[in-house]
C-alpha positions as CSV (number, residue, x, y, z in Angstrom):
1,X,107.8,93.7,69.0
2,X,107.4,97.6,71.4
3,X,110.7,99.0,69.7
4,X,111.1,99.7,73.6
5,X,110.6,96.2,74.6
6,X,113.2,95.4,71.9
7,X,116.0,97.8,73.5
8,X,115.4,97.1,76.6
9,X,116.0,93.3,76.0
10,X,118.8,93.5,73.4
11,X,120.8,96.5,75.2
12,X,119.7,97.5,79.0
13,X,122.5,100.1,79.2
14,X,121.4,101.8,76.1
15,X,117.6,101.7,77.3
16,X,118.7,102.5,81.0
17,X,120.8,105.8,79.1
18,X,118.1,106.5,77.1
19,X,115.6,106.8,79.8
20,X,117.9,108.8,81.8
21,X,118.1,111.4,79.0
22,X,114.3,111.3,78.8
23,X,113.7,112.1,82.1
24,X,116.6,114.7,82.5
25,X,118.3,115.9,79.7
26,X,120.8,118.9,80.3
27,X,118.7,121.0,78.8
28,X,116.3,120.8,82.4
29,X,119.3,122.2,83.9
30,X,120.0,125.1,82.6
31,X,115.7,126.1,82.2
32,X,115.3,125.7,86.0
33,X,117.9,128.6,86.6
34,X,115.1,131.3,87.4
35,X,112.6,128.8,89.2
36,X,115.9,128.4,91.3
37,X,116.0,132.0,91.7
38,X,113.3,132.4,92.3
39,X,112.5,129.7,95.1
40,X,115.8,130.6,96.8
41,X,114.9,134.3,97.4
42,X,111.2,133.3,99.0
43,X,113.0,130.5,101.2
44,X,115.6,133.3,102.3
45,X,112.9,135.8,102.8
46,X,111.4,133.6,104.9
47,X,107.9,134.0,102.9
48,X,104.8,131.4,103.7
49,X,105.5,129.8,100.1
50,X,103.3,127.0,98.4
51,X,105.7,124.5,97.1
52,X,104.6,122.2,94.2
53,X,106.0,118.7,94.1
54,X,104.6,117.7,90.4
55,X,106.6,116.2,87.6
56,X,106.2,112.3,86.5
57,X,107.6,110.5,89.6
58,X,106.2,107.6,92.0
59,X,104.2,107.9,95.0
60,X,107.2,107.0,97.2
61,X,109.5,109.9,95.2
62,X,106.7,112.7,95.6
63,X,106.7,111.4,99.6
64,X,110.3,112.2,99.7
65,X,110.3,114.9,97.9
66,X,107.6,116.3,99.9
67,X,110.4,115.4,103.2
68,X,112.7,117.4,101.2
69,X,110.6,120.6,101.1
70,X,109.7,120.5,104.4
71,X,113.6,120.1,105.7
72,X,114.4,123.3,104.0
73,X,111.2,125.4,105.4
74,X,112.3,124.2,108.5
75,X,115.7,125.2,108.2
76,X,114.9,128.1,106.4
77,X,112.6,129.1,109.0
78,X,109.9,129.3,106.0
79,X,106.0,128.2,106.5
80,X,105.5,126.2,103.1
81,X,102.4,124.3,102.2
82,X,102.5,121.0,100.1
83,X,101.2,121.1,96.5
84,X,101.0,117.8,94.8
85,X,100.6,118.3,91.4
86,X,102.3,115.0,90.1
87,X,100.5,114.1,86.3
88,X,101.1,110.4,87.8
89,X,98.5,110.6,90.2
90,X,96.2,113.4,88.6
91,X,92.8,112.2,88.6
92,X,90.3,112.3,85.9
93,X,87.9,114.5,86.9
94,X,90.7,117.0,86.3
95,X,92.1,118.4,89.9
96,X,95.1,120.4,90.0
97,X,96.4,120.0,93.4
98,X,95.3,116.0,94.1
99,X,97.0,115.8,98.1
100,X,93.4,116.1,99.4
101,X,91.7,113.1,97.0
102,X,93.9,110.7,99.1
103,X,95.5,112.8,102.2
104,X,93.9,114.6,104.6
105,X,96.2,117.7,105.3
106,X,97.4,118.5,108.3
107,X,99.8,121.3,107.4
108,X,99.2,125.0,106.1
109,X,97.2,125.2,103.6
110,X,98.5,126.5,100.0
111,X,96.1,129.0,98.9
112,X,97.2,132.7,98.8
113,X,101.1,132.0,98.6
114,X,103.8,132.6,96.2
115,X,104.2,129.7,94.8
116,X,107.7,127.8,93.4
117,X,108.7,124.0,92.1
118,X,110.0,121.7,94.6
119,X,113.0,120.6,92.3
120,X,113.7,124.4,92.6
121,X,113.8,124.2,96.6
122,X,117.4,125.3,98.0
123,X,117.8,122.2,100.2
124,X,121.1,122.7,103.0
125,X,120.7,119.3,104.4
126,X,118.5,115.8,103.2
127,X,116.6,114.8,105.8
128,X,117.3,111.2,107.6
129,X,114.6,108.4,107.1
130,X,113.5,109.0,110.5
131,X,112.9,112.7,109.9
132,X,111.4,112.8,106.6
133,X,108.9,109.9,108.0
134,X,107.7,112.9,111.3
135,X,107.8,115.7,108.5
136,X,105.7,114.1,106.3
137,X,103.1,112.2,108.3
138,X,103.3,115.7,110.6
139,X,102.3,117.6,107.6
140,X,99.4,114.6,106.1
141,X,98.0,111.0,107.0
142,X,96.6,108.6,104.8
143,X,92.8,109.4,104.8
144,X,90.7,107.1,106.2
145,X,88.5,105.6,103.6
146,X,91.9,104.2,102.2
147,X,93.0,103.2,105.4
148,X,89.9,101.3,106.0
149,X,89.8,99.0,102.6
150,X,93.6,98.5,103.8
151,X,92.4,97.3,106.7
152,X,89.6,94.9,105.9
153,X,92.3,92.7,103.3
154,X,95.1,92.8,106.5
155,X,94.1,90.9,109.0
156,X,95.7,88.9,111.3
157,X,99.5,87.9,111.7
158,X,101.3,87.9,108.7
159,X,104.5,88.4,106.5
160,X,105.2,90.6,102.8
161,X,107.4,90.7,100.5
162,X,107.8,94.0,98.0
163,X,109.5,92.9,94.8
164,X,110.0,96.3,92.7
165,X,110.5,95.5,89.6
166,X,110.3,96.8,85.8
167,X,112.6,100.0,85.3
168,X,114.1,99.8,88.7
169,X,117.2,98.4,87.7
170,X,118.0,101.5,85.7
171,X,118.9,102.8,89.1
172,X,120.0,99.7,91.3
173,X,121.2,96.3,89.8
174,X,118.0,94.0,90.3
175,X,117.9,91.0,92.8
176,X,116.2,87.6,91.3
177,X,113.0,86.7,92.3
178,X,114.2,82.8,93.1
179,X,116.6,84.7,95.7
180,X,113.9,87.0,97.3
181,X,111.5,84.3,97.9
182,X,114.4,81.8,99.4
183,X,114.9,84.5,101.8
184,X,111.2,85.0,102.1
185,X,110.8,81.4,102.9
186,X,113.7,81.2,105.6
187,X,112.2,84.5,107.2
188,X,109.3,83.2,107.6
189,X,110.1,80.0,109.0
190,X,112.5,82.0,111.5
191,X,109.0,84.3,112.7
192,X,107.0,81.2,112.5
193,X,104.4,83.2,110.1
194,X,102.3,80.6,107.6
195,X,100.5,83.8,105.9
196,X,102.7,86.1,103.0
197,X,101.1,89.2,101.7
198,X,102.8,89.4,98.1
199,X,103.5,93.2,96.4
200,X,105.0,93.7,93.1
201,X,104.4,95.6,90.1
202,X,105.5,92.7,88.1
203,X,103.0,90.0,87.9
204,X,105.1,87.3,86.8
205,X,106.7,87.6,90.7
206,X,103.1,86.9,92.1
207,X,102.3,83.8,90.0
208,X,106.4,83.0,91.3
209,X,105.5,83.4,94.6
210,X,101.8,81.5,94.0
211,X,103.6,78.5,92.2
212,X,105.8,78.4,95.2
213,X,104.1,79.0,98.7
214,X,100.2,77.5,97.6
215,X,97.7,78.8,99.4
216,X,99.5,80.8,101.7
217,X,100.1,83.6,99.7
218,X,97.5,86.9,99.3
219,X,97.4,89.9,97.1
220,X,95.8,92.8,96.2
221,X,93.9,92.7,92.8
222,X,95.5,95.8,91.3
223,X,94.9,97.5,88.2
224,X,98.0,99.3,87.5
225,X,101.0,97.3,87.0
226,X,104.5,97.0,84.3
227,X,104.1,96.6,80.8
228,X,106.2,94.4,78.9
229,X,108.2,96.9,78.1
230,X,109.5,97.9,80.9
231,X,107.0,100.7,81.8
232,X,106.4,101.2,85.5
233,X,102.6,101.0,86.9
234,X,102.6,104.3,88.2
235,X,103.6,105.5,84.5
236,X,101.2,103.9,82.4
237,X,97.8,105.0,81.3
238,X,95.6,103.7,84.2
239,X,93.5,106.9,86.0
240,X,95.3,108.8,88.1
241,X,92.7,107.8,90.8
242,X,93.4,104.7,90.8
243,X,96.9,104.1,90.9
244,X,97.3,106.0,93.9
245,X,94.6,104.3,95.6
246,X,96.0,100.9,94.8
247,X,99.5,102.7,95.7
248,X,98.8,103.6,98.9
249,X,96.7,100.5,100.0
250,X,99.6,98.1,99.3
251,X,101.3,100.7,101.3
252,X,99.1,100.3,104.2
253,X,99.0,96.8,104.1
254,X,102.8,96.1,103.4
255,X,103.1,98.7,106.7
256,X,101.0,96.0,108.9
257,X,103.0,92.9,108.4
258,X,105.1,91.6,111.1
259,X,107.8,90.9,108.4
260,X,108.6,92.7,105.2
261,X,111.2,91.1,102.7
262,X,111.8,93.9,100.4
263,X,114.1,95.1,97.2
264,X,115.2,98.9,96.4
265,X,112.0,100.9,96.6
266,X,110.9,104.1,97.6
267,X,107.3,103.0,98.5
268,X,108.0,100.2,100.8
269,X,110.6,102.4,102.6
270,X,107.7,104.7,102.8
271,X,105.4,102.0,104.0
272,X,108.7,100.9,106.6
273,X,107.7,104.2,108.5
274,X,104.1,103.6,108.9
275,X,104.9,100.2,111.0
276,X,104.6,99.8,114.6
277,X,106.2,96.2,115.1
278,X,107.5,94.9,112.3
279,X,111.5,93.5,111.0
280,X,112.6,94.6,107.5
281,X,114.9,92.5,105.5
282,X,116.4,94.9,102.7
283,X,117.3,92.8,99.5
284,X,120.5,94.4,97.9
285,X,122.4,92.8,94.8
286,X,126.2,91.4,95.9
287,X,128.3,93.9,94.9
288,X,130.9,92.1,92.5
């Protein structure tokens, strides 16, 4: 057996700690002193700055980021451009700055600028949902060939459920999958929907969901999803191209449904903000 698939089944606080350290040992600290400087003296200057949000993270963590940034130009009074130079969603035929492969940018644009890492940012004051939603979508949309394959697998009335799973519970205790879809079926029955739009990055919830509501249940075929080990889809070694295609089309879709029935995620909260009409029902685990 994956000596991480081994850990992470024998002892989930030692893999959750040993992830942790992985992704942010002290050391990070102490090297981002000068990018720090540095960002904070072209934020107080009140420069036009490029701002790169890169480092391995989800789609739904680079969005926030990306809110982030733009909260402290505002408040700083600073014109910065978005950079996404994320590995995750790097595609293969080797771009730097990816945003326009997926976005179409409606901000400034980032050539020409001092640039500085958005970790580095000096941010006075985290935006709410509902502002890092108009900063963001102010700044990019969704471009439209994505939107349109979005579009053709979402029609009609419907319901979703986003079931985040793999190393999610290293941050929030997971909710089971038997007590998302009871609520999923009550919802339901309380909307009067009779079509679910199932999104996970756990296929063993899908064939749950399948074995459960029949014929009424729809998905996308996706490419990129967890590993046994616990690896998350937008970590493992499927093209960068296409994970954030497949990303941002569950996003879409997930954002058309008249109901979503969702756990802790970042993308679905993301996808929340693209809705017109639609209820949430946020999963979170009893606290004991």
């Amino acid at each position: 057996m994956d000596p991480k698939r081994l850990l992470r089944e024998l002892s989930p606080s030692a893999y959750r700690t040993a992830v942790r350290l992985r992704r942010g040992p002290p050391a990070m600290k102490l090297s981002g002193i000068p990018g720090r400087a540095h960002a904070r003296r072209l934020f107080t200057e009140g420069s036009a700055v490029t701002v790169e949000v890169g480092l391995r993270q989800g789609l739904g963590g680079i969005l926030s980021n990306a809110a982030k940034v733009l909260q402290a130009a505002k408040l700083h009074h600073v014109d910065a451009a978005l950079s996404f130079t994320s590995p995750t969603y790097a595609p293969s035929w080797g771009t730097h700055d990816w945003l326009e492969c997926y976005f179409e940018r409606l901000g400034s644009r980032p050539e020409h600028r001092p640039v500085c890492q958005f970790q580095h940012v000096p941010v006075l004051r985290a935006p709410s949902p509902a502002e890092s939603a108009a900063l963001v979508w102010g700044a990019l949309r969704i471009r439209d060939d994505i939107a349109a394959a979005a579009g053709a697998a979402a029609q009609g009335a419907f319901a979703a459920v986003h079931f985040r799973g793999s190393d999610k519970y290293i941050e929030t205790p997971q909710v089971g999958a038997d007590v998302v879809l009871d609520v999923v079926e009550t919802e339901m029955r309380r909307a009067g929907l009779d079509r679910l739009f199932v999104a996970s990055d756990e296929p063993r919830f899908t064939d749950l969901a399948r074995a459960r509501l029949g014929e009424t249940v729809f998905w996308l075929p996706v490419e990129a999803v967890a590993s046994s080990d616990g690896t998350p889809p937008h970590f493992t070694d499927v093209p960068g191209e296409i994970k954030a295609r497949e990303a941002l089309t569950t996003m879409l879709i997930l954002a058309r449904a008249k109901l979503l029935v969702k756990t802790e995620s970042h993308l679905s909260e993301w996808a929340a903000t693209l809705a017109s009409d639609q209820r949430v029902v946020r999963m979170t685990p009893l606290k004991r």
